[in-house]
N, C-alpha and C positions, 0 to 999 in steps of 0.2 A: 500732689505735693502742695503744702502752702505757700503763700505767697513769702513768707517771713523764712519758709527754709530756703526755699526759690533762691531770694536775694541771699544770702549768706552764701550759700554754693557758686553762685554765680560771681560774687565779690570772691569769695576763694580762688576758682577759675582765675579771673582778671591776674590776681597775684601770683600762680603758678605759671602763666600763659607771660606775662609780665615780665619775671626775670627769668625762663629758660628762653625766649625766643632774641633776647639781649647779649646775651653767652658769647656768642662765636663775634657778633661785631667788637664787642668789647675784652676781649682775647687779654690783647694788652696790657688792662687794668690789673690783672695778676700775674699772666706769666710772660712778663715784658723781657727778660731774658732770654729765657727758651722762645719766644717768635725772635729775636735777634740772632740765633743760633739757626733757627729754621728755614730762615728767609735771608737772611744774610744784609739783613738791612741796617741803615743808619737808625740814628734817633729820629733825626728828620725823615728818612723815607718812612718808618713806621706812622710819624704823624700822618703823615702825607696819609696812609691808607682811612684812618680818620678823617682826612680832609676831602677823599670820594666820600666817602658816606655821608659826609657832614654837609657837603654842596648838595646833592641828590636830593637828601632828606628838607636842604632850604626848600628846593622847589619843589616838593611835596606836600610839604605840610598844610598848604591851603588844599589844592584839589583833596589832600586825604581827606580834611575836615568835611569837603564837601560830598565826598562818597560815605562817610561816614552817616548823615543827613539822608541818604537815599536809597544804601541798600543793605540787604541783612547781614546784620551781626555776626550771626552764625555760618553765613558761608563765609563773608570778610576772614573771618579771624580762624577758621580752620587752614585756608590756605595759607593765611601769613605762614602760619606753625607749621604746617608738613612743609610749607616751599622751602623755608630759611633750614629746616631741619637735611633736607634731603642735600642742601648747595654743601650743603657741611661736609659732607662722607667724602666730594673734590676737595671741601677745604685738607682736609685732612691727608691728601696727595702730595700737598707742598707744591702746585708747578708754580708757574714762573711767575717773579714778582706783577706784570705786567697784568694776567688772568688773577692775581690775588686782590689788585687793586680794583677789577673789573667786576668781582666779587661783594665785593664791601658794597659798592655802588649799586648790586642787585641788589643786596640786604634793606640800602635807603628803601626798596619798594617793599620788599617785603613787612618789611618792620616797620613802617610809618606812614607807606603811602595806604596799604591795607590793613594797617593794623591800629596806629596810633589814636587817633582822633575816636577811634571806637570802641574802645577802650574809658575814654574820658567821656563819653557818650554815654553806655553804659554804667559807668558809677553814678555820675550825674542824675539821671534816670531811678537809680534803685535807692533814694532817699530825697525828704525834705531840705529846705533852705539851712534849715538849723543844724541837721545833719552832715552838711557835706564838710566840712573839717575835718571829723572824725572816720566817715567813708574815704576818704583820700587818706589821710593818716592809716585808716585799715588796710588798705590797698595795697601801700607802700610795704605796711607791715607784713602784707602776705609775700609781696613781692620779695623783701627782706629775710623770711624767711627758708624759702622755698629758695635763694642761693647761700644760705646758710648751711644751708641743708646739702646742695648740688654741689658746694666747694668744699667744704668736709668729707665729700666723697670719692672729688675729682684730685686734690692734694696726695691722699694715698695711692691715687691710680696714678699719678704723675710720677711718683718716687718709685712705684715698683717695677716702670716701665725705661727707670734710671734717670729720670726728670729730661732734659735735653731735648730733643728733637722728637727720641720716640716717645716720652711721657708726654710731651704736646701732642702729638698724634690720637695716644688714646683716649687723653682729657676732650680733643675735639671730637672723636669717636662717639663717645659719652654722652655730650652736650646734644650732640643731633640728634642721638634716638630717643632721648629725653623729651628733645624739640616735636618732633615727629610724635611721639605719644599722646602729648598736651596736645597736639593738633585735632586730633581722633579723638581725645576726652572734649574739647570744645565745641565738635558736631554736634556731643549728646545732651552738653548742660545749656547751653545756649538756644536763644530764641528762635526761630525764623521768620524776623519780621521786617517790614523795610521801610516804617515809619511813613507811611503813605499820605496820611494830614499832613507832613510837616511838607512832604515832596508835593503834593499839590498846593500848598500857602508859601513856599517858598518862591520869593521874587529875589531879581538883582537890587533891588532899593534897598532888600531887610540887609545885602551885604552891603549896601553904600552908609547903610545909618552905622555900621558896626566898625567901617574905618573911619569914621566921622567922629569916632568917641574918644577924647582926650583919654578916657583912663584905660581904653583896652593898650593904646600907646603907652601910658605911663605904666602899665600891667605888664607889658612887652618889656620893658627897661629892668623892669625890675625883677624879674625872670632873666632876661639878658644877661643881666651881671653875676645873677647868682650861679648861671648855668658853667659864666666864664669860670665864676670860681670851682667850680664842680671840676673842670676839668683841669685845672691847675693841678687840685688836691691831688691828680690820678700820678701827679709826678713824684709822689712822695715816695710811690714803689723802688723807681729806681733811685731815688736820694738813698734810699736804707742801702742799696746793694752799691752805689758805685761809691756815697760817700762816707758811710758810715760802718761800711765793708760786713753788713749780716752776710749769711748763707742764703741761696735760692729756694731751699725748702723753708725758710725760719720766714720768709720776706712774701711768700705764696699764704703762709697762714697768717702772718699780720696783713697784707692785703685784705683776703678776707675777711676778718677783722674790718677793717677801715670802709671796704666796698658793702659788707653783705652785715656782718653784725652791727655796724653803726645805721647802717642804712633802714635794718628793722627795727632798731630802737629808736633810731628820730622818725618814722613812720608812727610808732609808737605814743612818744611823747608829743609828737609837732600837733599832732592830730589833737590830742584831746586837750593840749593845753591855747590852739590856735580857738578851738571854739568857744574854750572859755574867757577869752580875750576879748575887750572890748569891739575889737576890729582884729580880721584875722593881716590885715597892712600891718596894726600897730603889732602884733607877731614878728613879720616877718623886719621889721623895723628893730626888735631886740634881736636876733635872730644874725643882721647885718655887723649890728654892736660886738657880738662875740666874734664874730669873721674875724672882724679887725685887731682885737684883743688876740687873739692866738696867732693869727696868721703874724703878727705883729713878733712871737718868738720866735716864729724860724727866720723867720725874716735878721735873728742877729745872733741864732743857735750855731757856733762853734763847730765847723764841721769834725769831729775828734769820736772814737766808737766809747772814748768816756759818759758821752751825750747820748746813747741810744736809747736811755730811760726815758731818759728828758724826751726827746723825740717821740716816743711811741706813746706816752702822757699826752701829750700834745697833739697829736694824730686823733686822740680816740676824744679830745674838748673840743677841736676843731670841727672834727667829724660830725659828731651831733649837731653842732646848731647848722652845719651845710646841710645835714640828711633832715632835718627836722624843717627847716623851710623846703628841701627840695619835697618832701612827702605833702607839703602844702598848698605850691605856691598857683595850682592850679584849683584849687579852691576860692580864691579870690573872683575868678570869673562870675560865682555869682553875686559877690558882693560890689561888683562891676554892675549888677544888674542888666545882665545880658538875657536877649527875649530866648524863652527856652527852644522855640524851631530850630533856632541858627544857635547852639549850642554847639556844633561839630566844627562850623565855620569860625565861629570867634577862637575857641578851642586852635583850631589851625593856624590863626592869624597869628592868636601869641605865641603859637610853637614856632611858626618858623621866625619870630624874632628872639622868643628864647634859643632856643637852638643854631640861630644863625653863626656862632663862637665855633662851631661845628665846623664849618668850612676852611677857618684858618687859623683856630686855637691851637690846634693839637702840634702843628706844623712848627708853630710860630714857637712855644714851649722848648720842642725839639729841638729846632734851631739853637735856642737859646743857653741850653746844656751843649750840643753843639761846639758855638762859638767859644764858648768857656767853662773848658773843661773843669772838673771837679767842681766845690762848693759854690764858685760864684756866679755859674748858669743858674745853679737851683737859687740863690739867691733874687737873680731879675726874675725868677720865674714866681716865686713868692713876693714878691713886691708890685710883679704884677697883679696878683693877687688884690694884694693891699687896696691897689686904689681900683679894683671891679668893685672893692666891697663897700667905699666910699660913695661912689656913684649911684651903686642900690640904694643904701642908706638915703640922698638925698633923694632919689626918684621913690621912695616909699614915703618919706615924710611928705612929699608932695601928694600923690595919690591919696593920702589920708587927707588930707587938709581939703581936697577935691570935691573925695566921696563925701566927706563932713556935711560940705556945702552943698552938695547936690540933694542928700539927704534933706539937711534942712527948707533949701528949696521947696521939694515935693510936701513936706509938711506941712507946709505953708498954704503952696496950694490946695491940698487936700483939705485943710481947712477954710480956707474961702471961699471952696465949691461947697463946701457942705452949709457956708451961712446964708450962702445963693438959693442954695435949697431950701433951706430953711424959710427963707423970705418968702420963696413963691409960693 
């Protein structure tokens, strides 16, 4: 096989292996009702199951990057997919909230401590400097796809199974053998190799130089915020259902919508328009702009089912420029100019500070509808929104203005070793 089909299948893989093995933690994001009917949970306990995953996955996401760095790909990422595949067929039992919670917290290993960082490994890997915008943008898009694809199918299994309890069941059914399958397809397309140059030149220094780097920190923030806002957005499920009173099938297909078809068209867009961008920062710097501009209507949209137009317009403007930096914003890592050995490690460093929001977003949200029932929870919870978006926004014009200078630095240099050379 050559090396150009090689990568193409292998970039497929990532995007199918991507969004089935995400399914069952992310449960929520579409059928937030039916787990409330399942489980018999609050808003708040549903966060709560978030908030084991989301802790776990903090304290993973360094060692992931760093097993990422050391051992094969291909056996890494078979077992993420059959293990999270297989927990699924108990998720699918319903027992007790306490063993569900316990569950989510395996998923952190599965899906990040062995999964993640090799993933961003392998894209990384399968193209040039100039490349990697549009490889991350491809990625997402397959990601994008492939639960386009998986919620389109699992929609009608949910209805015909009466949606509730037992349509959860069989959508989770569904999700794991899917899970499971991709696990068995990633033994065959994937490498077996365990990056052996990088595991013998890898020292603890190359990771003290890598938290030493103002921008992988200002790289972290700026992923921070976007992530927070990520998971705001997930609250719009139940805005549709509890404030704007849709049906549970009508709110499962605009989810989708919102999670899976926005998600491969800003995979789509973010990607090809991030590399033609001067800087893929100054990207994610317009990118921040639009947050604020939309989030900025729901932020004072009329809780009334007059508005559900309005609303679902709004969802799908919002939605892009969230999917469209989230398909990116690990792309920047090489414009961080991070040394490519410890690619798994930096990788790790900004996930668990992207992903830190993981721990007590989901919770805090929940609460938040909670505390105040009807429009004016979803209200704080969009206005928290607001100022995540503000925050990126200054932490990327900083990073730009950083990278700018650091750039021009090195030019400098480069040029007065070369008149030193010149001289002798």
């Amino acid at each position: 096989m050559s090396s150009n089909w090689r990568k193409w299948i292998t970039l497929a893989l990532c995007g199918i292996a991507g969004s089935a093995i995400y399914k069952l933690p992310y449960l929520r994001e579409t059928y937030y009702e039916a787990m409330q009917q399942a489980t018999g949970a609050t808003n708040a306990e549903l966060g709560f199951l978030m908030t084991a995953y989301g802790l776990v996955n903090f304290l993973l996401y360094l060692p992931g990057g760093w097993a990422a760095d050391r051992f094969s790909a291909r056996k890494l990422m078979t077992f993420s997919l059959i293990s999270t595949g297989i927990s699924g067929f108990y998720y699918a039992t319903f027992p007790s909230y306490t063993m569900i919670v316990l569950l989510h917290a395996l998923w952190a290993v599965t899906t990040v401590f062995t999964f993640w960082a090799v993933c961003v490994r392998i894209i990384r890997t399968l193209g040039s400097s100039e490349q990697q915008g549009r490889l991350y943008g491809y990625w997402f898009l397959g990601k994008g796809l492939t639960s386009i694809v998986l919620g389109f199918l699992s929609v009608p299994l949910f209805a015909k199974f009466g949606e509730g309890v037992e349509g959860l069941r069989a959508t989770i059914i569904f999700y794991s053998v899917v899970t499971v399958l991709t696990g068995v397809l990633a033994w065959f397309v994937c490498e077996d190799e365990t990056h052996n140059e990088d595991k013998n030149n890898f020292r603890l220094a190359d990771m003290a130089v890598v938290l030493k780097m103002p921008t992988v920190w200002l790289a972290g923030i700026v992923t921070f915020s976007m992530w927070s806002i990520y998971i705001g957005f997930g609250m719009v499920t139940p805005y549709l259902t509890q404030v704007l009173h849709m049906g549970e099938s009508e709110v499962a297909i605009a989810s989708i919508i919102r999670a899976y078809v926005l998600f491969a068209m800003g995979g789509l867009i973010g990607g090809q328009l991030a590399d033609r961008c001067a800087s893929r920062t100054r990207f994610m710097i317009y990118a921040f702009i639009g947050m604020i501009v939309f989030t900025t209507v729901y932020c004072f949209l009329p809780g009334d089912t007059r508005y559900v137009t309005i609303a679902l317009a709004n969802m799908v403007a919002l939605g892009v420029f969230i999917y469209s930096a989230n398909a990116v914003f690990f792309s920047i890592i090489d414009e961080v100019k991070i040394p490519a050995k410890v690619t798994g490690t930096a990788a790790g460093l900004i996930s668990l500070l992207t992903y830190f929001p993981e721990i007590y977003c989901y919770t805090m949200v929940g609460n938040m509808v909670d505390r105040k029932p009807g429009i004016a929870g979803y209200q704080d919870v969009f206005m928290f929104m607001l100022g995540c978006a503000f925050v990126g926004l200054v932490a990327a014009l900083v990073l730009q203005h950083v990278n700018r200078k650091n750039r021009v630095n090195a030019e400098a240099t480069k040029a007065q070793q070369a008149n030193v050379d010149c001289a002798s």
